[in-house]
C-alpha positions as CSV (number, residue, x, y, z in Angstrom):
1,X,0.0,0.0,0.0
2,X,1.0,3.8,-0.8
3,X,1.5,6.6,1.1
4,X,-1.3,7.9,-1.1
5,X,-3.9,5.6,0.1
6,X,-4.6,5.9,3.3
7,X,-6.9,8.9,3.6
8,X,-6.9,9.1,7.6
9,X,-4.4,9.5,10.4
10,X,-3.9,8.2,13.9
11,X,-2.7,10.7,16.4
12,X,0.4,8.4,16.4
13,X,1.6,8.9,13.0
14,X,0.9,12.3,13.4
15,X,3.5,12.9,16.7
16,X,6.1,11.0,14.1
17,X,5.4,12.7,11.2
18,X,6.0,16.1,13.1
19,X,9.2,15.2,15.5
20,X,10.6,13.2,11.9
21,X,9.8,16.6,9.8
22,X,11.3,18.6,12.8
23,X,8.5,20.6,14.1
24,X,6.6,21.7,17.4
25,X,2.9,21.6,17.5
26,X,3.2,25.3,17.2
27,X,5.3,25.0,14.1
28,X,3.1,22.1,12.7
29,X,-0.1,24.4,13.5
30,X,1.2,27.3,11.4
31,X,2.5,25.1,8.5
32,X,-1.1,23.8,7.9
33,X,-2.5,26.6,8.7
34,X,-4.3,26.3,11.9
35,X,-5.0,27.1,14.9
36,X,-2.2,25.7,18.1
37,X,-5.6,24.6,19.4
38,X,-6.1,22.7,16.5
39,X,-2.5,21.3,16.2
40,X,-2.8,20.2,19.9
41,X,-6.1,18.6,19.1
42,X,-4.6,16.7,16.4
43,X,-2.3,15.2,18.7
44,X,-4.1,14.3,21.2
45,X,-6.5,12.6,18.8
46,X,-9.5,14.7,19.7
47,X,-9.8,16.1,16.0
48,X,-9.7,14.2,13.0
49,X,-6.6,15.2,10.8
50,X,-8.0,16.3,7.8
51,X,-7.0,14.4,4.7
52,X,-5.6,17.0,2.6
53,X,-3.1,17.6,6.1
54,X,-2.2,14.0,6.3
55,X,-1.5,13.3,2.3
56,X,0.5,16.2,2.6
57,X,2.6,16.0,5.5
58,X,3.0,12.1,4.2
59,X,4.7,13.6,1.2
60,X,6.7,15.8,2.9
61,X,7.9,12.9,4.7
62,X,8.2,10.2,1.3
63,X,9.9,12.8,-0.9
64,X,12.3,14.6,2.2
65,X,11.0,18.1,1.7
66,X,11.4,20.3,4.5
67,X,8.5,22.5,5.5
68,X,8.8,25.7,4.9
69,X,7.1,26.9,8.6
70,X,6.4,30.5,8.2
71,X,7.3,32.8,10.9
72,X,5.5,33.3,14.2
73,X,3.9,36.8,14.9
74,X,2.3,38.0,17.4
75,X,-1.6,38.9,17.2
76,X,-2.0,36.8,14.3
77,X,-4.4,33.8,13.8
78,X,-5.6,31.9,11.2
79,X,-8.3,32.6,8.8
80,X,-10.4,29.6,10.3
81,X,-10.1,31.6,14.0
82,X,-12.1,34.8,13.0
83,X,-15.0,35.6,14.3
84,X,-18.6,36.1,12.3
85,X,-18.0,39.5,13.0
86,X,-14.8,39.9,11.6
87,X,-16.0,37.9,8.8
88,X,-19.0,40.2,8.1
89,X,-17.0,43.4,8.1
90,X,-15.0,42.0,4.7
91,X,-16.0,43.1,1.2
92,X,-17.2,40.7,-0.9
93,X,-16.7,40.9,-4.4
């Protein structure tokens, strides 16, 4: 079987993939674009790895790419944290 066919993730393979791609939860969090919440749910097996997260952090993994992790600054949280609020005040074209 291929990387590419299993569709889900244990919260086991998930800790691996992260300490073998040489990330934090923090780090891992930013690199897929969520939430520390998130990342800590992940690894505690809480959430459900989604399977666009997991095909893509196998690759990272099968073809030795190093994430690129983008930089931590303060005050700033992903798109999927926002508030309706914030969400209605945004032009919509």
């Amino acid at each position: 079987m291929s990387w590419q066919d299993e569709r889900e993730m244990t919260k086991e393979e998930y800790s691996a993939i992260i300490h073998r791609l040489g990330m934090n939860k923090s780090q891992a969090g930013r690199y897929l674009g969520v939430s520390l919440r998130t990342a800590q749910r992940y690894w505690d097996g809480i959430a459900t790895v989604p399977t666009s997260s997991a095909l893509l952090l196998r690759a990272l993994v099968h073809y030795n790419i190093p994430p690129a992790v983008p930089p931590w600054v303060r005050g700033q949280r992903p798109l999927a944290r926002n508030s309706r609020k914030d969400l209605s005040q945004r032009t919509l074209y």
